[in-house]
Wavefront OBJ file of the C-alpha trace (Angstrom):
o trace
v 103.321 16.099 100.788
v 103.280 19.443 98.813
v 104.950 19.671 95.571
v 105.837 21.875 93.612
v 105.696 21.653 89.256
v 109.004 24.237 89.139
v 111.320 25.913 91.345
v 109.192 29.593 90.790
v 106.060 28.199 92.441
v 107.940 27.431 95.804
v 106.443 30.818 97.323
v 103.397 29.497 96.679
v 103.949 25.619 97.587
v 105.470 27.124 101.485
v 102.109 29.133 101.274
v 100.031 26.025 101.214
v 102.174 23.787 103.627
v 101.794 26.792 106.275
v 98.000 26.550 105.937
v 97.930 23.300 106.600
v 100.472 23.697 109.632
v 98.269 26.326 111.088
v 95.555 23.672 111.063
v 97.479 20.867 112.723
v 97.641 18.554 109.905
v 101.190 17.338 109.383
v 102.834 18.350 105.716
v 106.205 17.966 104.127
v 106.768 20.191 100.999
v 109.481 18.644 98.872
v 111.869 20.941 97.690
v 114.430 18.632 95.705
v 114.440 19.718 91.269
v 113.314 16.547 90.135
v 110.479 16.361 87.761
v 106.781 16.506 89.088
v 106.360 12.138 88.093
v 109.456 11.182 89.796
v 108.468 13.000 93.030
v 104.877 11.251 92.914
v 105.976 7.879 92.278
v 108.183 8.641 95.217
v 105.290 9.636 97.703
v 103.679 7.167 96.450
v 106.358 3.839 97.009
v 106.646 5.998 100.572
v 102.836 5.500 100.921
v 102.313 8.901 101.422
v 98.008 9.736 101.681
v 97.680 12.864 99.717
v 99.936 14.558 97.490
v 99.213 18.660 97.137
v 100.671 19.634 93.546
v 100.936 23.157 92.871
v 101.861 24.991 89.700
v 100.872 27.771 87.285
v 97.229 26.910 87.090
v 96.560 25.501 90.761
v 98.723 29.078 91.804
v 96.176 31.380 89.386
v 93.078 29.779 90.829
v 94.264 29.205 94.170
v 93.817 25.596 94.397
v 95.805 23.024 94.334
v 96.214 19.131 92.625
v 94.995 16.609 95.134
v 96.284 13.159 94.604
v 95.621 10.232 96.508
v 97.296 7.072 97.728
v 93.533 5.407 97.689
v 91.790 7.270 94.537
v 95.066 8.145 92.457
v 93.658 11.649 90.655
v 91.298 13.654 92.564
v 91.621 16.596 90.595
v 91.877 20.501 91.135
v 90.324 21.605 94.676
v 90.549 25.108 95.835
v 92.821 24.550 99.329
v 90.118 25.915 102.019
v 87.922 22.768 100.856
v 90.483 20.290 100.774
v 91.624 21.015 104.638
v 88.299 20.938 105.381
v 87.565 17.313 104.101
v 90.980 16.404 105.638
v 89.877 17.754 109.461
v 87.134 15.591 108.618
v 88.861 12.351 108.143
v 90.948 12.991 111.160
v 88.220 13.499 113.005
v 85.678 10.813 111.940
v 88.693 7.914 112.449
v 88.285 5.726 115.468
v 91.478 4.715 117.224
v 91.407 1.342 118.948
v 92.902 0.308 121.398
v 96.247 -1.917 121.509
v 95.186 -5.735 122.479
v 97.718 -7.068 124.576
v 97.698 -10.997 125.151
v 97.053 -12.359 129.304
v 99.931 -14.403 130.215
v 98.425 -17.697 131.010
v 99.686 -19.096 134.381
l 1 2 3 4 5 6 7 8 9 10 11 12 13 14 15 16 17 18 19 20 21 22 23 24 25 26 27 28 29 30 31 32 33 34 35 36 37 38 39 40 41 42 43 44 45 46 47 48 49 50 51 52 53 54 55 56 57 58 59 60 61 62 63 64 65 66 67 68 69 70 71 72 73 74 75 76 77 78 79 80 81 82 83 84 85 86 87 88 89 90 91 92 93 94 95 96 97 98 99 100 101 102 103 104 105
């Protein structure tokens, strides 16, 4: 999820969630005026993996706030880096396959 710290860094929080779309990795940006803590305790009772915050700061250096459902606060990370660690993790999972119980007979 991308998220936004006010309404006047929207511009830039629909700027990240397209980079991420043009990469293939799936991103909701929350748009809703609550404050920045409500929507992260939200993501995170949803279980959501990473959480992109973008404000002032994140907007001036062109990075952007990484929290995480499995290390809480990762930090600043400029954007480019942070898809690229993400491609990563897609990539490096293994999916197994479904076991499906033999009917005895």
């Amino acid at each position: 999820k991308v998220l936004r710290i006010y309404e006047k860094y929207m511009d830039n929080a629909e700027n990240v969630k397209k980079k991420r779309d043009a990469d293939g990795i799936r991103v909701e940006l929350v748009t809703r005026s609550e404050k920045i803590g409500y929507k992260i305790r939200e993501a995170q009772t949803q279980k959501i993996p990473y959480m992109l915050v973008v404000g002032q700061k994140e907007e001036a250096e062109n990075t952007v706030s990484v929290r995480s459902r499995f290390k809480g606060d990762e930090g600043a990370k400029a954007l480019n880096d942070f898809i690229a660690s993400i491609k990563e993790e897609i990539s490096s999972r293994i999916n197994r396959p479904v076991e499906v119980k033999k009917e005895e007979k």
